[in-house]
C-alpha positions in Angstrom: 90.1 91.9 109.2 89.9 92.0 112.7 91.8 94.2 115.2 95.0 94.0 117.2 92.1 94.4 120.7 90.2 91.0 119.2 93.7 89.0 117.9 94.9 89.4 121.2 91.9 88.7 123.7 91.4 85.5 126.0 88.0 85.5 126.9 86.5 84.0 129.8 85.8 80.9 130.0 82.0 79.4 131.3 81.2 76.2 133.3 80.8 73.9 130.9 77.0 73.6 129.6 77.1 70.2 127.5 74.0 67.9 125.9 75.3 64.9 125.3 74.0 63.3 128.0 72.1 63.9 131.3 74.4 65.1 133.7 73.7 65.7 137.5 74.9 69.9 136.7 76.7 71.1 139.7 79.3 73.4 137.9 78.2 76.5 137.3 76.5 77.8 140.6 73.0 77.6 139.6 70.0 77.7 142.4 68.8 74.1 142.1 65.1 75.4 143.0 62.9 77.2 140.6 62.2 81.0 140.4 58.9 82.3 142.5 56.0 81.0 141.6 55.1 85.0 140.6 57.5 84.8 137.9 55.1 82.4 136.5 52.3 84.4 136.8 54.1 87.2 134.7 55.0 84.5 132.0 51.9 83.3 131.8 50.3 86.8 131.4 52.6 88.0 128.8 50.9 89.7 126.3 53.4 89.0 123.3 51.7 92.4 121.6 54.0 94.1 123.8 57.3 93.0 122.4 57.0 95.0 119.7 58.2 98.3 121.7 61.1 98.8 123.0 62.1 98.2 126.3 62.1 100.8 129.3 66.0 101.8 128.8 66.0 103.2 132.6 64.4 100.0 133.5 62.3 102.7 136.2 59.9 100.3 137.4 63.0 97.3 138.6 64.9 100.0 140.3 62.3 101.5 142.0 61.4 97.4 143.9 65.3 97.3 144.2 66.1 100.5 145.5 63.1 100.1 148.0 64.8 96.0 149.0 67.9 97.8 149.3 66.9 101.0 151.7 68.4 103.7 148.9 67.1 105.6 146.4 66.5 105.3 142.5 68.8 107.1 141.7 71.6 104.4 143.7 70.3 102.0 141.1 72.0 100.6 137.8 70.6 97.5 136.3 72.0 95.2 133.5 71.8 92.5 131.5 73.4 89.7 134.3 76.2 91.2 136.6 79.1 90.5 134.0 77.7 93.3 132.4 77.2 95.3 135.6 81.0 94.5 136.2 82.4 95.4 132.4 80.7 98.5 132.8 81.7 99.4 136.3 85.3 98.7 135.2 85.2 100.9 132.1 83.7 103.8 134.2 85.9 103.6 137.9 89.2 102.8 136.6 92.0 104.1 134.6 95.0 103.7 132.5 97.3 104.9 135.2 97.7 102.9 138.2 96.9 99.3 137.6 93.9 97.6 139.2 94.2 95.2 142.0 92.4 92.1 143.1 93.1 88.2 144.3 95.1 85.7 142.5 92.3 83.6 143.4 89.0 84.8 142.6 86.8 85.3 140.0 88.4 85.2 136.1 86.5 87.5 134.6 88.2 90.1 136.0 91.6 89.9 134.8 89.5 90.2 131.0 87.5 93.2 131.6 90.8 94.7 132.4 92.2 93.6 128.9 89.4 94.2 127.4 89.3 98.0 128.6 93.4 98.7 128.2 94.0 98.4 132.3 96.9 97.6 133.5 96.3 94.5 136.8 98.2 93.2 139.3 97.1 89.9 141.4 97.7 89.8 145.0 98.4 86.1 146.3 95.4 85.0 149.0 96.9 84.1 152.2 97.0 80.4 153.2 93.3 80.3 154.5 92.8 81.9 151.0 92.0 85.1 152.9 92.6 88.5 151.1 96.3 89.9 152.0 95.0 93.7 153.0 99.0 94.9 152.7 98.7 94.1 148.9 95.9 96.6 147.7 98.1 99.9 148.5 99.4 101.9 145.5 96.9 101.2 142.8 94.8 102.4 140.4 91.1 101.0 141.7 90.2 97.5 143.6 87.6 94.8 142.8 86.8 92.3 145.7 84.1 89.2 145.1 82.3 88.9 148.9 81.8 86.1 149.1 84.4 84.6 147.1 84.8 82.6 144.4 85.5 79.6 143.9 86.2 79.6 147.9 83.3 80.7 149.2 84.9 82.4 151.8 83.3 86.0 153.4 85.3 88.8 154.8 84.2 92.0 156.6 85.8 94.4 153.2 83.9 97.8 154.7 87.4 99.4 155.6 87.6 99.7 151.3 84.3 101.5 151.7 85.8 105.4 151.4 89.3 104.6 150.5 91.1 106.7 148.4 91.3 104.7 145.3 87.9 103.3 143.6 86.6 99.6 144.7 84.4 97.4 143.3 82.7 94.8 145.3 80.7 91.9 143.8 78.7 90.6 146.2 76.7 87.9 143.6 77.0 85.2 146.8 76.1 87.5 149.7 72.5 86.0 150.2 73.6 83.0 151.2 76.1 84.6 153.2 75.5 85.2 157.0 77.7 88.9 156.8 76.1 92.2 155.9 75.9 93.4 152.3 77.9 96.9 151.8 75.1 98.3 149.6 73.7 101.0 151.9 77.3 101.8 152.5 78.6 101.5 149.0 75.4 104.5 148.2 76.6 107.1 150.5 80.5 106.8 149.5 81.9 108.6 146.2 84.6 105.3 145.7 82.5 102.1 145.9 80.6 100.3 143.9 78.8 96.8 144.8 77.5 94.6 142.1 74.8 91.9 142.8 72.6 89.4 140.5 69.4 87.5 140.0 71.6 84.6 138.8 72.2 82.6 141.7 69.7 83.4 145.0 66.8 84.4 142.9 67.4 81.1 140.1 66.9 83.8 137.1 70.2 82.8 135.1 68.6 82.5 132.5 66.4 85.8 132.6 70.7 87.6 132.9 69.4 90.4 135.3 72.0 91.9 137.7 72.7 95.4 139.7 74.5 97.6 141.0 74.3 99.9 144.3 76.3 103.3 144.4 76.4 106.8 144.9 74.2 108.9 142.3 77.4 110.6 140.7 78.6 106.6 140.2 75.4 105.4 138.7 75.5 108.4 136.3 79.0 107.0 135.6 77.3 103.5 134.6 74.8 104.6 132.7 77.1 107.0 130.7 79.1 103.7 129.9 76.4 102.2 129.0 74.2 104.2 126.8 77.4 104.8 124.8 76.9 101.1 123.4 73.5 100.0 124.2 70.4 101.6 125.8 68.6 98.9 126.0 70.6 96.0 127.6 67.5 94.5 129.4 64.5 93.4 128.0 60.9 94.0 128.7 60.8 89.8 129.8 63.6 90.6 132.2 62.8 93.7 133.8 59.4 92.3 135.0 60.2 89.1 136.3 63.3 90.2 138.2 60.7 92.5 139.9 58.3 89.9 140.5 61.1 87.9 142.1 62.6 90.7 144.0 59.0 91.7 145.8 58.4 88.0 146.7 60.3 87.9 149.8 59.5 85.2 151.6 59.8 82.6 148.5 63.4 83.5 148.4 64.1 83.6 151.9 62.8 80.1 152.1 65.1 79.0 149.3 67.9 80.6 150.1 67.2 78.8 153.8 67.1 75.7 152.3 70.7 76.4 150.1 72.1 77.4 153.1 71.3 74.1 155.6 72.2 71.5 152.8 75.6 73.7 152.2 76.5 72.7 155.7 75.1 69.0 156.1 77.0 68.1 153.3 79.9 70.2 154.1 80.1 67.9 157.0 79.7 64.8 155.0 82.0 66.0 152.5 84.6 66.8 155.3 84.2 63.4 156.6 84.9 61.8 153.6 88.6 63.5 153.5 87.2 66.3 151.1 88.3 69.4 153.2 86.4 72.3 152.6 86.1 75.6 153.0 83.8 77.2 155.5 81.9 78.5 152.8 79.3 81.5 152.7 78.5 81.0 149.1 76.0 78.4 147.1 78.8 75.9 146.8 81.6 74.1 148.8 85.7 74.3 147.9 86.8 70.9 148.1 90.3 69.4 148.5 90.5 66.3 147.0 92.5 63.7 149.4 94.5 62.4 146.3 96.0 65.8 145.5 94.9 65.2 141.8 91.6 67.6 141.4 91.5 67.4 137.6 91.4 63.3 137.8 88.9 63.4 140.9 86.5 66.1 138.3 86.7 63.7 135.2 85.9 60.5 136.8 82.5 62.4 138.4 81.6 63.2 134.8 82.4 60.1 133.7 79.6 59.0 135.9 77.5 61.8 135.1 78.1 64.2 137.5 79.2 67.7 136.8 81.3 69.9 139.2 83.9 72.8 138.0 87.7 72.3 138.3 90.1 75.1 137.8 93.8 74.2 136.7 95.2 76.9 138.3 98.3 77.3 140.8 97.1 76.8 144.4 94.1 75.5 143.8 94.2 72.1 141.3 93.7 69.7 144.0 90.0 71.7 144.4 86.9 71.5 142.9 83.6 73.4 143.6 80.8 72.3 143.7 77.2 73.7 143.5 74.8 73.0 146.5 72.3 71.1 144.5 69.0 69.6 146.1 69.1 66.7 148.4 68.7 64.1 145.7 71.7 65.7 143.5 73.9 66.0 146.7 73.3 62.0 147.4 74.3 61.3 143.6 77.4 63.3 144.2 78.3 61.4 147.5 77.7 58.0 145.9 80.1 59.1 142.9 82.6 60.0 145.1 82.2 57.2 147.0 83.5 55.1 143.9 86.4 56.8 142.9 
């Protein structure tokens, strides 16, 4: 018999991830170019002996190549299995059941079911009409959680006046590579309120390997793993751990990727914009487009209908939107010609 907790959830819902067909994916925010070419050496050199231990449940060797690309310590280090994990446990272990949590009306939807999930009480502040964050809305609350860049808009703001507020903040950060702003991380390890959250998923193309982070102060991490050990010590597996640290030391594969996200983001945000699809100026791997119709979910199922896959949200403000993933030239054409027809 299940509980009143699992009658009453509404989980998230994912970008859709179908197989009847092949589809031209640009939903879900994936990197469009494979992982480093020394994640392939470590799959290739598995030796599958070694999946009969358990893994390392302080995952000591990835924090040590992630506190060392980050400029902090070990200790400023919590790692988990992708960042919704990184984020359910952050929420469980900054917030409470006093004040209620705060965050955009726009923004990522996961976040309004961690608080469910944990008992918190959440209020939504309305973006303003650039879909910028309304700073006058986050007073009087119990903790805040800010995506930077965010989603779906893609849109960066300079957030470091949160960093040493009063009140607990969460930042996820799981688009700041492709970003041209500075990441909060060093800042976020030297305060006692802040917390920023980043993944593997998106600028290091491990969504599949579920692998994200987070940076804070030692007395936060402790926090984390406290959280976490209470349900599972050994969220990230052996695989995992090795070839997020085989993509994380192999700088200059990702810099070159994440270069070339970056420079078809904004040729085909300038196409896009052309066509009558305003955009967002987005920092993010994907573009926030207004459909010139008005009618986002129509524009969304007539690019599936000819095989091309981009994410629609039916949600007030933002219906006559989709995203779309920057996908690789040859996706990006296919996309154009599709619109092209409707």
């Amino acid at each position: 018999m299940l509980s009143q907790l699992a009658k009453g959830l509404v989980p998230y819902t994912a970008g859709e991830q179908p197989r009847d067909r092949r589809y031209v994916k640009l939903n879900t925010n994936e990197n469009p170019y494979p992982p480093s070419p020394e994640v392939d050496k470590i799959l290739r050199s598995l030796d599958a002996e070694s999946l009969k231990l358990y893994p390392d449940p302080d995952c000591t060797r990835l924090r040590d190549v992630l506190a060392e690309k980050e400029g902090v310590e070990r200790g400023n280090i919590f790692v988990g299995n992708g960042s919704d994990e990184v984020l359910a446990v952050a929420f469980a272990a900054l917030f409470d059941k006093v004040a209620p949590v705060k965050f955009a009306d726009v923004t990522y939807s996961f976040y309004p079911v961690y608080c469910r999930l944990w008992g918190l009480p959440y209020e939504t502040v309305p973006l303003d009409g650039k879909f910028m964050l309304a700073r006058g809305g986050f007073c009087d609350c119990g903790g805040v959680v800010i995506a930077n860049p965010n989603a779906p808009t893609g849109i960066y703001e300079d957030v470091s006046e949160f960093i040493g507020a009063n009140f607990p903040v969460i930042i996820d950060e799981a688009y700041i590579d492709f970003a041209d702003g500075k990441s909060l991380a060093g800042a976020a390890s030297q305060s006692e309120n802040a917390v920023v959250v980043k993944t593997f998923s998106k600028s290091y193309s491990l969504a599949g390997a579920r692998c994200g982070y987070a940076v804070a102060s030692r007395e936060n991490i402790e926090g984390l793993d406290r959280v976490k050990n209470s349900f599972n010590s050994y969220t990230v597996n052996a695989l995992t751990q090795a070839v997020a640290a085989a993509a994380a030391k192999d700088k200059e594969y990702f810099s070159g990727t994440v270069a070339k996200i970056k420079a078809t983001r904004e040729k085909y945000r300038g196409i896009l914009n052309a066509m009558g699809y305003e955009c967002t100026p987005s920092s993010a791997n994907f573009l926030f487009a207004k459909v010139p119709s008005g009618d986002g979910g129509r524009a969304y199922a007539g690019l599936k209908e000819k095989g091309v896959l981009v994410r629609w949200f039916n949600a007030p403000g933002i219906s006559d939107r989709l995203r779309i993933t920057v996908g690789t030239e040859e996706e990006m054409e296919a996309l154009v010609a599709a619109l092209k027809t409707l």
